[in-house]
matplotlib code that plots the C-alpha trace (Angstrom):
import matplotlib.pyplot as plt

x = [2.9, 1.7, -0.1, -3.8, -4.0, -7.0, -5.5, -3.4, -5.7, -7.5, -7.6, -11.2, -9.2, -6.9, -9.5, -11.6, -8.8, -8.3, -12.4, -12.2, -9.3, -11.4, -14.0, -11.7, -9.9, -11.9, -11.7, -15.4, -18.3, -21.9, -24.7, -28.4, -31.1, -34.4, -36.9, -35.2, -33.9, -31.3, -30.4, -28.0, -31.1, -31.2, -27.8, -24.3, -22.7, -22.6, -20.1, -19.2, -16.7, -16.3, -17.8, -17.0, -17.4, -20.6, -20.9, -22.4, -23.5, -24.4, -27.3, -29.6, -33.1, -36.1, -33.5, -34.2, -31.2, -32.7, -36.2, -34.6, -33.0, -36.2, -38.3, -35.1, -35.1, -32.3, -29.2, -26.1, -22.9, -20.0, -16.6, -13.3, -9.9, -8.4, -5.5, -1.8, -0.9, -2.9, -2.8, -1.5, -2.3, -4.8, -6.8, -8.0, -10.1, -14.0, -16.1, -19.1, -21.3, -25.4, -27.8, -30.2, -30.6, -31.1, -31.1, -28.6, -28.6, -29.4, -26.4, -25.5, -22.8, -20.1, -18.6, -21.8, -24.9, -26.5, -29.0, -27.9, -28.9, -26.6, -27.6, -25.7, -25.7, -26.4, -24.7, -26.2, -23.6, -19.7, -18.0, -14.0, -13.2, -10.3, -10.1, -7.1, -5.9, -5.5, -6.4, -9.7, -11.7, -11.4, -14.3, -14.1, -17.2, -16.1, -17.4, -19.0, -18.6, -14.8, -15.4, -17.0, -13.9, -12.5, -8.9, -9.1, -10.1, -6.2, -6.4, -4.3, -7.2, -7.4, -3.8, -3.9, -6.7, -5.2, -2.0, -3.2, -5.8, -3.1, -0.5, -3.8, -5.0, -2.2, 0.8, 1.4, 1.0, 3.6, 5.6, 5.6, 6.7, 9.3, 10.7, 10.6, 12.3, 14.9, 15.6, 14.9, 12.7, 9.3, 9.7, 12.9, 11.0, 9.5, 7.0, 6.4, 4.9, 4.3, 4.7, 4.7, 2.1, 1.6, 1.0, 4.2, 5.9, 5.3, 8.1, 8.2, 9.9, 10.3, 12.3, 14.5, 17.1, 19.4, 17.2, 15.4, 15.2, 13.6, 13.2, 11.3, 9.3, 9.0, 5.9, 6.3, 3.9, 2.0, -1.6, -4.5, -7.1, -7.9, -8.1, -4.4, -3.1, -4.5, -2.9, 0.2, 0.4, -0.4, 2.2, 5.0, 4.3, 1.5, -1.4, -3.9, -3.5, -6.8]
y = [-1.3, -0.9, -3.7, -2.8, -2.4, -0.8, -0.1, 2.5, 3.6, 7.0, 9.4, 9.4, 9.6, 7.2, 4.5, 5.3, 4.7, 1.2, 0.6, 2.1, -0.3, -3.7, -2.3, -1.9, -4.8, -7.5, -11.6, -12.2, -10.3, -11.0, -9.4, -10.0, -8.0, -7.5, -9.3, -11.6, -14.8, -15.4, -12.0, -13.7, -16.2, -15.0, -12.9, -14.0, -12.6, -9.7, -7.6, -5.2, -2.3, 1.2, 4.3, 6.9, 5.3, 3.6, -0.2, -0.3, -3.5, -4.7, -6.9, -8.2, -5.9, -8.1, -10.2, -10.2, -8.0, -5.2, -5.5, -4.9, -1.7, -0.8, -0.7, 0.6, -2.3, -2.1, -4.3, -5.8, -5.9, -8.1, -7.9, -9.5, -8.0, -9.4, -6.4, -8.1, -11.6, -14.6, -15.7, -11.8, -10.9, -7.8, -10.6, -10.9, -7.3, -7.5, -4.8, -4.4, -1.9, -1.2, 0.9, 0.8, -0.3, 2.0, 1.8, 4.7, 3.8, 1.5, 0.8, -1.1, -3.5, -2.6, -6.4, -8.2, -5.8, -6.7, -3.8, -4.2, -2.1, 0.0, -0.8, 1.9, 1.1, 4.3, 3.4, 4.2, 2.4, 0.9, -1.1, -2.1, -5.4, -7.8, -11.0, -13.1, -16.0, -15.5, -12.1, -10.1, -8.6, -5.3, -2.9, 0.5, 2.6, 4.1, 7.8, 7.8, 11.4, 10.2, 7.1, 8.9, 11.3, 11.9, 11.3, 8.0, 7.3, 5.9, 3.8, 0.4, -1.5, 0.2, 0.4, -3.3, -4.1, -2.1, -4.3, -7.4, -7.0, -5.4, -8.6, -10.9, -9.6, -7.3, -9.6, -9.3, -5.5, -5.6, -7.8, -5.5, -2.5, -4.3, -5.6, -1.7, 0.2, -2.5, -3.3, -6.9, -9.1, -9.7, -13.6, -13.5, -11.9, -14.7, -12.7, -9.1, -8.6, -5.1, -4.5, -1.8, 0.4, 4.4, 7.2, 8.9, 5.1, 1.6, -1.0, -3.6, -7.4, -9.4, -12.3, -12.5, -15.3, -14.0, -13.7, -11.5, -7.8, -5.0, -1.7, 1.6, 3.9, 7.1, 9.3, 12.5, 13.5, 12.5, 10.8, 12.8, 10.5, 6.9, 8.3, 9.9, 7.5, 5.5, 8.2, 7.9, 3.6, 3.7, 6.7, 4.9, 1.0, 0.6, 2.5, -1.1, -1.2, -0.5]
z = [0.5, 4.3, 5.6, 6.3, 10.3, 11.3, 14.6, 12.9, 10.6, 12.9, 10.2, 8.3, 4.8, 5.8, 6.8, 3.7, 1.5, 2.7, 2.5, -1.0, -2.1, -1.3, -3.0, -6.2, -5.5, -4.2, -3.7, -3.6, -4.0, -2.5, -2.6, -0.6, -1.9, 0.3, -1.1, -3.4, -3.0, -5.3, -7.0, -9.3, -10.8, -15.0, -14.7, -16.0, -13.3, -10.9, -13.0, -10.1, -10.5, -8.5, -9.9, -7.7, -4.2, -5.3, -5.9, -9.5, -11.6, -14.9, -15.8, -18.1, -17.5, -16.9, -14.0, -10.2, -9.8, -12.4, -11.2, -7.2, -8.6, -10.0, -7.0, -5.1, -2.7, 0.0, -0.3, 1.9, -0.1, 1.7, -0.1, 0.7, 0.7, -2.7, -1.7, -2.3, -2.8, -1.9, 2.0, 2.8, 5.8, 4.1, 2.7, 6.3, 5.9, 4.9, 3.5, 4.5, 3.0, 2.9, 0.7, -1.8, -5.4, -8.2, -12.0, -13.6, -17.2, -19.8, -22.2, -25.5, -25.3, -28.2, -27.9, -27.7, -28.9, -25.5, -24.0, -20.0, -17.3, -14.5, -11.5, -9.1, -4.8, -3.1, 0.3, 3.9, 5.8, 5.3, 7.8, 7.5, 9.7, 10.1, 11.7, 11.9, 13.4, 17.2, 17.0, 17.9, 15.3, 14.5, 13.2, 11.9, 10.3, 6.9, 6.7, 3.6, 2.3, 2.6, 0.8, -1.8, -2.4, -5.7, -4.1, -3.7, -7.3, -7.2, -4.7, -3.7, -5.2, -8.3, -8.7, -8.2, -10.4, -13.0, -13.1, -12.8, -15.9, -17.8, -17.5, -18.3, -20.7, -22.7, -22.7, -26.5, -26.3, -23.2, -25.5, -28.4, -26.4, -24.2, -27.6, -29.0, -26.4, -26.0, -29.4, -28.8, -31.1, -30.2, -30.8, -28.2, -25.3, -23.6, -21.3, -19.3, -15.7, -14.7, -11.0, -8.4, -10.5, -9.0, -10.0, -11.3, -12.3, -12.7, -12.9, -15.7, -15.4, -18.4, -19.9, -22.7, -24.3, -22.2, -18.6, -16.2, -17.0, -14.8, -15.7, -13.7, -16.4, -14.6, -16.0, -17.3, -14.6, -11.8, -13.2, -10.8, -12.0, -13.9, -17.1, -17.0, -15.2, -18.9, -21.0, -19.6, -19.8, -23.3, -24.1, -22.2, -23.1, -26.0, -27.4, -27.2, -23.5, -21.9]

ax = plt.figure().add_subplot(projection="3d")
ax.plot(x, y, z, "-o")
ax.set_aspect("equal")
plt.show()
């Protein structure tokens, strides 16, 4: 994919897209909270993921990060780029974005039985930078109502993300399906990456006894949002992919 370039990136969609990926797909997360000096003191961790354009957390209630949300107390997000592989040069983009805390819902956790509350970030303010070596920074304000856009529920980031976890954390079920369509044993495939993930294809890699295979699965349509883009992973490869 296109390396992120701010310098290239003048249309509002365009720019939002990138800001919306690092938000999907980021290296590191911190957050400051007004008010409160450690906002992680009492929670496991931050447990950040995109809902729509807004920053949105899970947490223990009773923490400093539920009791913020509570009062609405105004927050500073940073993110950095986790876009591509590690030392890319789109690893060099920061996100910067500012709002206010707010508590959406309160949820039981099926794995655990733990009561944790959503704490969602409604945003005031995003700013996309990039700083490199022996370049000048670059700065670009994200329009929100852009950022926000159901169109860029796919984004790089997500698309990413959505690899990555799979190949982590489904390699048995990746296994399993590599070994059905091919006719291969499951004990003679070694291991499957998926790559290249979009929205009408995503390419698989694995290894057998007798090397490296690739092969492009080509949708029966184009996904239009996370949840067919879901559908259509688990019709194609495995039902247990998540």
């Amino acid at each position: 994919m296109a390396t992120l370039d701010l310098t290239h990136l003048d249309q509002p969609l365009r720019l939002a897209a990138a800001a919306r990926s690092i938000l999907a797909c980021p290296s590191s997360v911190h957050l400051v909270v007004d008010g409160v000096d450690d906002v992680l003191a009492g929670t496991d961790e931050l447990g950040m993921q995109d809902l729509g354009g807004h920053p949105t957390f899970s947490c223990v209630p009773g923490t400093d990060l539920a009791r913020a949300a509570a009062r609405g107390a105004r927050s500073l997000l940073t993110l950095h780029s986790g876009l591509g592989p590690s030392g890319s040069p789109d690893r060099d983009a920061t996100l910067t974005l500012a709002g206010t805390l707010h508590t959406t819902a309160r949820e039981d956790c099926d794995c655990c039985g733990q009561v944790r509350d959503v704490v969602s970030m409604r945003l005031t303010f995003a700013l996309l930078s990039r700083a490199g070596a022996g370049r000048r920074e670059q700065q670009r304000r994200v329009p929100l109502d852009d950022f926000r856009s159901p169109a860029l529920e796919l984004n790089r980031g997500y698309l990413q993300r959505s690899v990555e976890h799979a190949n982590r954390c489904h390699q048995e079920e990746l296994r399993q399906a590599v070994a059905t369509t091919t006719g291969t044993r499951v004990s003679e495939v070694v291991g499957v990456t998926l790559v290249d993930l979009r929205r009408d294809r995503v390419g698989v890699q694995w290894v057998d006894l007798t090397g490296s295979q690739e092969r492009t699965l080509t949708f029966a349509r184009s996904a239009s949002s996370a949840d067919e883009l879901g559908e259509l992973l688990r019709h194609e490869l495995h039902a247990g992919l998540c």
